[in-house]
C-alpha positions as CSV (number, residue, x, y, z in Angstrom):
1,X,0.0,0.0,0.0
2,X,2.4,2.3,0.9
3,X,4.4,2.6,-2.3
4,X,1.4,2.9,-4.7
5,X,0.6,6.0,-3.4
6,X,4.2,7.1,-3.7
7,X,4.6,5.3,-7.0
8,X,1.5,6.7,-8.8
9,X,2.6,10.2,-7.5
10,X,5.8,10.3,-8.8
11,X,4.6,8.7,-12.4
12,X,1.3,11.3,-12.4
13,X,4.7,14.0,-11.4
14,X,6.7,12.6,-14.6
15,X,3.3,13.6,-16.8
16,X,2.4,17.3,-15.1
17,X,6.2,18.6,-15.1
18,X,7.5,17.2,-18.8
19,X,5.8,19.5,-21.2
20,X,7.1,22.7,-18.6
21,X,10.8,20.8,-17.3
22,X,13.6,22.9,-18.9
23,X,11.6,25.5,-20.3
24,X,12.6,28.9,-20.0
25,X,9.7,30.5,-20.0
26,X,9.0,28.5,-16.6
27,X,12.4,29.2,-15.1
28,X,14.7,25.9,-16.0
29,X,11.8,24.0,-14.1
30,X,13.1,21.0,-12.8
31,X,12.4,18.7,-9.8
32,X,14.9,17.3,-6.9
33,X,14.3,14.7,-4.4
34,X,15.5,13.8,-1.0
35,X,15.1,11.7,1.8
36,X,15.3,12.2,5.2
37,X,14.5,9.6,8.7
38,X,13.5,6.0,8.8
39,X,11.3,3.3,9.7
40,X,8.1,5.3,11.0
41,X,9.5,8.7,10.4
42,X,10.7,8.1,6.9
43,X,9.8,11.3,4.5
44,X,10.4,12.6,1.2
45,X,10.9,16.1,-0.2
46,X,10.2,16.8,-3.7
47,X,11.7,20.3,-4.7
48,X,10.1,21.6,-7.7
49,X,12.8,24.8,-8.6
50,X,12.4,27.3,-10.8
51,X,13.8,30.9,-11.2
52,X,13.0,34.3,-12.1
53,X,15.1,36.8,-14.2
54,X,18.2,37.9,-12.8
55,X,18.9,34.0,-11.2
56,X,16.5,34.0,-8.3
57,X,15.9,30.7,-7.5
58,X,12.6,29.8,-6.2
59,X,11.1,26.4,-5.2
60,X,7.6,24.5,-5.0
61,X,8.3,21.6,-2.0
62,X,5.8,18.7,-1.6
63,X,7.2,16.3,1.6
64,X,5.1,12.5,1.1
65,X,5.7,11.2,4.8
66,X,5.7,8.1,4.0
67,X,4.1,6.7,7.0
68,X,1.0,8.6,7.2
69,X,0.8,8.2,3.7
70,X,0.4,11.7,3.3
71,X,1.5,14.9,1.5
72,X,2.1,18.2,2.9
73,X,2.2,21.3,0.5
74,X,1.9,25.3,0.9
75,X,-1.5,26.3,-0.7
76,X,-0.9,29.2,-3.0
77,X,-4.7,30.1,-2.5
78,X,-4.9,30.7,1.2
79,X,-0.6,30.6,2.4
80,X,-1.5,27.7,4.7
81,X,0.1,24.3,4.7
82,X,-2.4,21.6,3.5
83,X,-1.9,17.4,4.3
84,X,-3.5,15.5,2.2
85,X,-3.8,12.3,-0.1
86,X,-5.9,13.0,-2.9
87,X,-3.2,12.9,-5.9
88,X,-6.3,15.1,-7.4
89,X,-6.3,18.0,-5.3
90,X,-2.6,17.5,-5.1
91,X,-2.1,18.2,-8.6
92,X,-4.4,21.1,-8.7
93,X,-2.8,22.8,-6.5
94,X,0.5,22.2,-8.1
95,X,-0.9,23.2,-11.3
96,X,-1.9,26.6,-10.0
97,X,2.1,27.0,-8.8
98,X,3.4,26.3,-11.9
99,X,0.7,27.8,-14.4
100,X,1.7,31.1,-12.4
101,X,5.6,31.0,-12.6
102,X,5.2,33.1,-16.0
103,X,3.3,35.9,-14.3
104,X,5.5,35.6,-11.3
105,X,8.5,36.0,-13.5
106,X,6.7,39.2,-15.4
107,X,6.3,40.4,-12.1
108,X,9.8,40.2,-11.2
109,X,11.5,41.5,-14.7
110,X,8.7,44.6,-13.9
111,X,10.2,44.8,-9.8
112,X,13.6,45.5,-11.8
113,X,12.6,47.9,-14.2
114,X,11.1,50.0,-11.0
115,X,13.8,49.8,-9.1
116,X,16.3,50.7,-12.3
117,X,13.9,53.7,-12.9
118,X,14.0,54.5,-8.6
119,X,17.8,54.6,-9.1
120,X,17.9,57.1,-11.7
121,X,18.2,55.4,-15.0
122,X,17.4,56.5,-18.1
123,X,14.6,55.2,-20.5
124,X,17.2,54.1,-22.2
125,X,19.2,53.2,-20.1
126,X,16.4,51.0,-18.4
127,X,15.9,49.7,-22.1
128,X,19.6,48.6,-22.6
129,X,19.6,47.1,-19.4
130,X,17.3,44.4,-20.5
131,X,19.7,42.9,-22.5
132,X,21.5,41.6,-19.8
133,X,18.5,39.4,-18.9
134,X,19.5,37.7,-22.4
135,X,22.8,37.3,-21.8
136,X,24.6,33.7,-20.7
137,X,24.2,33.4,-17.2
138,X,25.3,30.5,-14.8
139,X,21.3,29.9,-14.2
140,X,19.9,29.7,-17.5
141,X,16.0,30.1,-15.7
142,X,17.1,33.4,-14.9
143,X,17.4,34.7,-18.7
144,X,14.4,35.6,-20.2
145,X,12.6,34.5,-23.3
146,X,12.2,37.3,-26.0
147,X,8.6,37.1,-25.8
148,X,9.4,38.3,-22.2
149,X,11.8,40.7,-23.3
150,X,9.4,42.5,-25.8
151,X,6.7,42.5,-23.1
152,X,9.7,44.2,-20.6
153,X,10.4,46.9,-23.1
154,X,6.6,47.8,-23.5
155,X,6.4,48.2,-19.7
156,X,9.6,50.6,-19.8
157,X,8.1,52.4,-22.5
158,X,4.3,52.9,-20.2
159,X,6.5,53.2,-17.1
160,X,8.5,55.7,-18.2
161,X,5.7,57.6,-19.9
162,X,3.9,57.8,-16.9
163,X,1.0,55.0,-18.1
164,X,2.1,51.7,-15.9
């Protein structure tokens, strides 16, 4: 009993995460696991990571404790933890994490563009600036995609206008 629950998780997990795993667009989403205790206090930690432009890296954790045979994971709706065993419910929740990751990384790339406009910068400035985000960088979720990029330089141009 105790490792169908575990195995069907981890094969629905394969499913959800391929078509978004490695994407940049969704950070350089990828998934880490590890294990911690034993016997009756045995659980597991599966770290979905992602990051945002400029190489914040930011993480989704779901722990199975193996013995209860249930999983704990941070709600996004309501902040709270949530236990549960419903692979269902699981998965919605995950899917509202990961379905948001591109508005959380607009939301950072705009965080930036305020602060470069805070510090003085020009619209230009500000403008050229966002070419670093295309750059190489040791964490490739932390570039953006050029669809992000365009949608960066349109919130310059309505920030610096006064419009955003």
């Amino acid at each position: 009993m105790e490792t169908e629950l575990w195995d069907r998780f981890l094969a629905c997990l394969e499913t959800f995460l391929s078509p978004f795993e490695g994407q940049l667009a969704y950070g350089n989403l990828r998934k880490e696991v590890s294990e911690w205790g034993g016997g009756e206090s045995r659980s597991t930690n599966i770290a979905i990571i992602y990051e945002t432009p400029g190489g914040s890296t930011n993480q989704i954790n779901v722990v199975f404790h193996h013995h209860t045979q249930h999983f704990s994971i941070l709600d996004p709706a309501t902040g709270s933890e949530r236990e549960l065993n419903d692979l269902e419910e699981l998965f919605r929740i995950l899917r509202r994490y990961v379905e948001d990751i591109p508005l959380r990384r607009r939301e950072v790339l705009q965080n930036h563009i305020r602060s470069w406009k805070e510090e003085g910068f020009t619209r230009q400035q500000a403008l050229q600036s966002l070419n670093l985000f295309l750059q190489p960088m040791n964490l490739k979720g932390g570039k953006i995609t050029e669809g992000e990029l365009r949608e960066a330089a349109r919130f310059v141009v309505r920030l610096y206008a006064g419009q955003a």
